[in-house]
C-alpha positions in Angstrom: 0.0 0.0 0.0 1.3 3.6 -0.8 0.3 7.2 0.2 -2.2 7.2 -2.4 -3.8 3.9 -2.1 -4.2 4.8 1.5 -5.7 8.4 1.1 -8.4 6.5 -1.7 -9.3 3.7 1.2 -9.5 7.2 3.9 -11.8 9.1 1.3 -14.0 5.9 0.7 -14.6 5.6 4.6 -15.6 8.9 5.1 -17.9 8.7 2.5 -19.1 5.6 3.9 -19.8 7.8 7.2 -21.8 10.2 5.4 -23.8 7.1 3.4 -24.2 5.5 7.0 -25.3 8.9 8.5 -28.2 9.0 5.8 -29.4 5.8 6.7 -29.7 6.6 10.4 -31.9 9.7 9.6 -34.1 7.8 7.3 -34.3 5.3 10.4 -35.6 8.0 12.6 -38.2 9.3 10.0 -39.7 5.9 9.5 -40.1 5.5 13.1 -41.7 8.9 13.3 -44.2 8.4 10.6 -45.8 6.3 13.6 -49.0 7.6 15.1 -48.8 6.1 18.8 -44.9 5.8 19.9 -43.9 3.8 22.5 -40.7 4.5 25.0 -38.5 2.8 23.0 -39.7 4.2 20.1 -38.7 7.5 21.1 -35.5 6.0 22.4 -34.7 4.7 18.7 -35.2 8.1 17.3 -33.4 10.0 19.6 -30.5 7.6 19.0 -30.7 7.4 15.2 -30.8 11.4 15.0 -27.9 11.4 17.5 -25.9 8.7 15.8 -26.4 10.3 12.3 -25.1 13.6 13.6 -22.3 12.1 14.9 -21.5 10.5 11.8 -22.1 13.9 9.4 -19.3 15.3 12.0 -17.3 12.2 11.3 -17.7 11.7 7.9 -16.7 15.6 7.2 -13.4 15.8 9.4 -12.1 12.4 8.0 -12.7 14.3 3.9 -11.0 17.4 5.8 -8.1 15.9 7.0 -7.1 12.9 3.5 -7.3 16.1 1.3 -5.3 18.0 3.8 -2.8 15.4 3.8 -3.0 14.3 0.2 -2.4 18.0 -0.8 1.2 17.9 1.6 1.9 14.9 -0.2 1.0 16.3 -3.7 3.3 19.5 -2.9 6.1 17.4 -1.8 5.6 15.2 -4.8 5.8 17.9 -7.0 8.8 19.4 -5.3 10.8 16.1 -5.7 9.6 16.0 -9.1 11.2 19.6 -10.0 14.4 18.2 -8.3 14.7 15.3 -10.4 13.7 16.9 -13.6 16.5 19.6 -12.4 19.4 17.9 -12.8 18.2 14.6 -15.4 17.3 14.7 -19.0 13.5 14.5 -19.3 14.0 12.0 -22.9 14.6 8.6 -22.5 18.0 7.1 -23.4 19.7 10.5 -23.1 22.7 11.5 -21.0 23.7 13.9 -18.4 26.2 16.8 -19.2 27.4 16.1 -15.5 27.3 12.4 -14.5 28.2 12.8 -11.0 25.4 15.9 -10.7 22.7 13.6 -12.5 23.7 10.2 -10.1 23.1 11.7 -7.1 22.5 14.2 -4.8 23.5 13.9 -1.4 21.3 16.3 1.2 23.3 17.5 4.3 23.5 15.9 7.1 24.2 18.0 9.5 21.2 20.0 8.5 19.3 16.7 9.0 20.3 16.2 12.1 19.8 19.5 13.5 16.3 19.5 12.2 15.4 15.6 13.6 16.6 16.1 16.9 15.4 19.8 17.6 12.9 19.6 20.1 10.6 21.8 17.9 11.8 21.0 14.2 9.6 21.6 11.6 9.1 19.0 8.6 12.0 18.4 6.7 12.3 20.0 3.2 12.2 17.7 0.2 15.6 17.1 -0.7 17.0 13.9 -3.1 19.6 12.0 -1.2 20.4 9.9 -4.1 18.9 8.7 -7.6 20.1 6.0 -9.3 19.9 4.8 -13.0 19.7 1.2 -13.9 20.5 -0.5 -17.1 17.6 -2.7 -18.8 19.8 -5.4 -17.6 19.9 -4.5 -14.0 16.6 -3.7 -13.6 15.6 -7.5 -15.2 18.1 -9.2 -12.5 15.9 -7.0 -9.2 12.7 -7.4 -10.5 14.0 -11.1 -10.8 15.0 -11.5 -7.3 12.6 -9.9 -5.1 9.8 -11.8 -7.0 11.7 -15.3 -6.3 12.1 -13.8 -2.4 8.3 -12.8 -2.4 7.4 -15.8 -3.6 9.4 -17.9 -1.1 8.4 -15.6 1.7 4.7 -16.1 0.2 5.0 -20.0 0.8 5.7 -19.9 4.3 3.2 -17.2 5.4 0.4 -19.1 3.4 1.3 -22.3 5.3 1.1 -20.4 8.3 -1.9 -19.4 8.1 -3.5 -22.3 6.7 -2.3 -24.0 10.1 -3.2 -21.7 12.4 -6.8 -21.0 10.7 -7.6 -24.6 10.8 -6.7 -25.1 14.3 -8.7 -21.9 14.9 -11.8 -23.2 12.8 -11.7 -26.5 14.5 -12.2 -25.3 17.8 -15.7 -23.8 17.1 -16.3 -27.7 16.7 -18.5 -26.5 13.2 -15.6 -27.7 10.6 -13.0 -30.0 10.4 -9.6 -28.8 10.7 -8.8 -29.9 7.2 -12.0 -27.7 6.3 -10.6 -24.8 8.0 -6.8 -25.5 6.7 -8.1 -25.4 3.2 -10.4 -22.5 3.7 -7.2 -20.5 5.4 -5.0 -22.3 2.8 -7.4 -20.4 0.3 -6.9 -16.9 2.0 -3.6 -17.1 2.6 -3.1 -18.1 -1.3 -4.5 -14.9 -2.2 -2.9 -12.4 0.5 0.5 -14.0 -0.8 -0.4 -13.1 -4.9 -1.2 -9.8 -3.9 2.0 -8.9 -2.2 3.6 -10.4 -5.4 1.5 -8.7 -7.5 1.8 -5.4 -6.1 5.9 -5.7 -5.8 5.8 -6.8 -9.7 4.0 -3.2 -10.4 5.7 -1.3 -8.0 8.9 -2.9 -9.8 7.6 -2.9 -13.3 10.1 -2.7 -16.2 10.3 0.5 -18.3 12.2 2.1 -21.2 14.4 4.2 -18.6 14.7 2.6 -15.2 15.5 4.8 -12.3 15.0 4.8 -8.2 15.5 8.5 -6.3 15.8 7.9 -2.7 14.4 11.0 -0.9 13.6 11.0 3.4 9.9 10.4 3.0 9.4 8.3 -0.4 11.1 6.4 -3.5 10.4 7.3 -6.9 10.6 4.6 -8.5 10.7 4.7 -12.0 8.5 8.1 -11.9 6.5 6.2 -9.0 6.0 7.2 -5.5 6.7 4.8 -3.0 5.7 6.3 0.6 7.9 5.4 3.1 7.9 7.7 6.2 4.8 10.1 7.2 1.7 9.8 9.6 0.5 6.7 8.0 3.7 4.6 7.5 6.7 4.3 10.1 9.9 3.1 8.3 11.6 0.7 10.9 14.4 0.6 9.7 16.9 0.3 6.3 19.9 -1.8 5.8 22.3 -3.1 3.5 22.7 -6.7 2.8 25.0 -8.4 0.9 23.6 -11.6 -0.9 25.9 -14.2 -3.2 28.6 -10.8 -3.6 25.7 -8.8 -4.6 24.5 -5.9 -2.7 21.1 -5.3 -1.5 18.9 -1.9 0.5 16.5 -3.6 2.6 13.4 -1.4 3.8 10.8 -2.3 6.2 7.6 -0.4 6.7 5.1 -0.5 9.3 1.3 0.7 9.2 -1.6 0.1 11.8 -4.7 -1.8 10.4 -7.6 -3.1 12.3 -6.1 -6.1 13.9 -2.8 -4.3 15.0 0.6 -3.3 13.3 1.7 -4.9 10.2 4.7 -4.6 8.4 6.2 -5.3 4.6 9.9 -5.5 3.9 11.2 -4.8 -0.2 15.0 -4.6 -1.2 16.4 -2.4 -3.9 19.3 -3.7 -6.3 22.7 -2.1 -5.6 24.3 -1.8 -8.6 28.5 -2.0 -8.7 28.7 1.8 -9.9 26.6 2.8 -6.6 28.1 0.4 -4.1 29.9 3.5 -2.7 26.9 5.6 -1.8 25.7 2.8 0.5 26.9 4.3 3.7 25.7 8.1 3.0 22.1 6.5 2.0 22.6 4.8 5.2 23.7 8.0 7.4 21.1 10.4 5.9 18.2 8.2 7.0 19.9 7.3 10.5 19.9 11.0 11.2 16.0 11.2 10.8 15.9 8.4 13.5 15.6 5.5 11.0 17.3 2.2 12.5 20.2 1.4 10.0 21.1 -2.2 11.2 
């Protein structure tokens, strides 16, 4: 899920507030439309006309505050996007004047860390702290292996949960535990494709493949890729180094329903960047970001 998804899902549950509200006046009128009202009667309406209220209120602050936030995210979209387009060609297949200008970008860190430990700092400005370009070739061989990880990773979870949701079925004594392990086998199936299916987007192959690592998203090949605001807490980024190859590890944590959950992706290293590992590292350890 990214900033975007997430601002769609807040804007669909405060209209579903407002929808809801509706419902509970339409409640009280029916029960009004009565000639001889008993106690309860009264006590219905007086709930439904409270209730829908409520919800109005509800419904209106949770519109107020997604378009508030989406418009911050859309200005500091933008501003990343006149970075980028500042100092890379816009065509595709063309090449920088100045190499080392167009690869990256390195923000200060001292600024950074006067600004994340202040006890009244103010949001940090956009700023690019690196953006890398990837041949066709390069892009092929990550898109490769975080789909073989994810599917791996996909195996186990779905076993998991096939386990533990048959043991959990079979207590209620209604099913089987091999009814409830293929039911949870079922659902844990489909959670599993749609992590892979969403990485495989997020990581889809284009005619010019590039990432821009900035303190609060990714662009990824002209993609945002929220990683650190109200919604999402990034727990922490670290490098890996897998069969001589080197690996950025991310992990992101949001709050749903039944509690925290978390997602972990890892971006490609190529040779010609393997030296900007530890100042990616640094600039996100001074905004308090666990580099382990």
């Amino acid at each position: 899920m990214d900033q975007k998804q997430a601002s769609s899902i807040s804007k669909s549950i405060g209209l579903f507030f407002l929808i809801l509200s509706l419902f509970m006046f339409f409640l009280a009128w029916g029960v009004m439309q009565a000639e001889e009202k008993s106690n309860t009667e009264y006590l219905i309406i007086g709930l439904s006309f409270t209730s829908g209220l409520l919800l109005i209120v509800g419904g209106i602050n949770y519109l107020k505050q997604t378009i508030t936030k989406e418009k911050e995210f859309n200005e500091y979209e933008q501003n990343i996007r006149a970075q980028v387009n500042a100092i890379t060609p816009n065509t595709p297949g063309s090449t920088s004047d100045n190499k080392d200008e167009a690869a990256h970008l390195i923000v200060e860190h001292s600024t950074l860390k006067k600004e994340a430990t202040s006890p009244n700092h103010k949001p940090i400005l956009p700023d690019i702290i690196a953006h890398w370009e990837y041949t066709l070739e390069e892009w092929k061989k990550m898109t490769k292996e975080e789909s073989t990880r994810r599917k791996k990773e996909g195996i186990w979870v779905t076993l998991g949960i096939a386990i533990i949701g048959g043991w959990a079925i079979s207590l209620s004594k209604d099913a089987t535990f091999l009814t409830g392990f293929m039911i949870s086998l079922a659902v844990g199936a489909m959670l599993s494709w749609l992590k892979i299916k969403f990485s495989n987007d997020m990581f889809a192959v284009k005619a010019r493949n590039t990432i821009v690592f900035t303190p609060k998203a990714l662009l990824i090949n002209n993609a945002f890729k929220t990683i650190r605001n109200e919604q999402f807490h990034l727990e922490y980024v670290h490098s890996l180094q897998l069969n001589k190859v080197w690996y950025l590890e991310f992990s992101l944590q949001w709050q749903t329903r039944g509690g925290a959950t978390n997602d972990q992706f890892r971006i490609y290293v190529p040779p010609q960047y393997e030296n900007q590992i530890d100042n990616i590292l640094e600039c996100y350890r001074a905004l308090g970001v666990k580099t382990i």
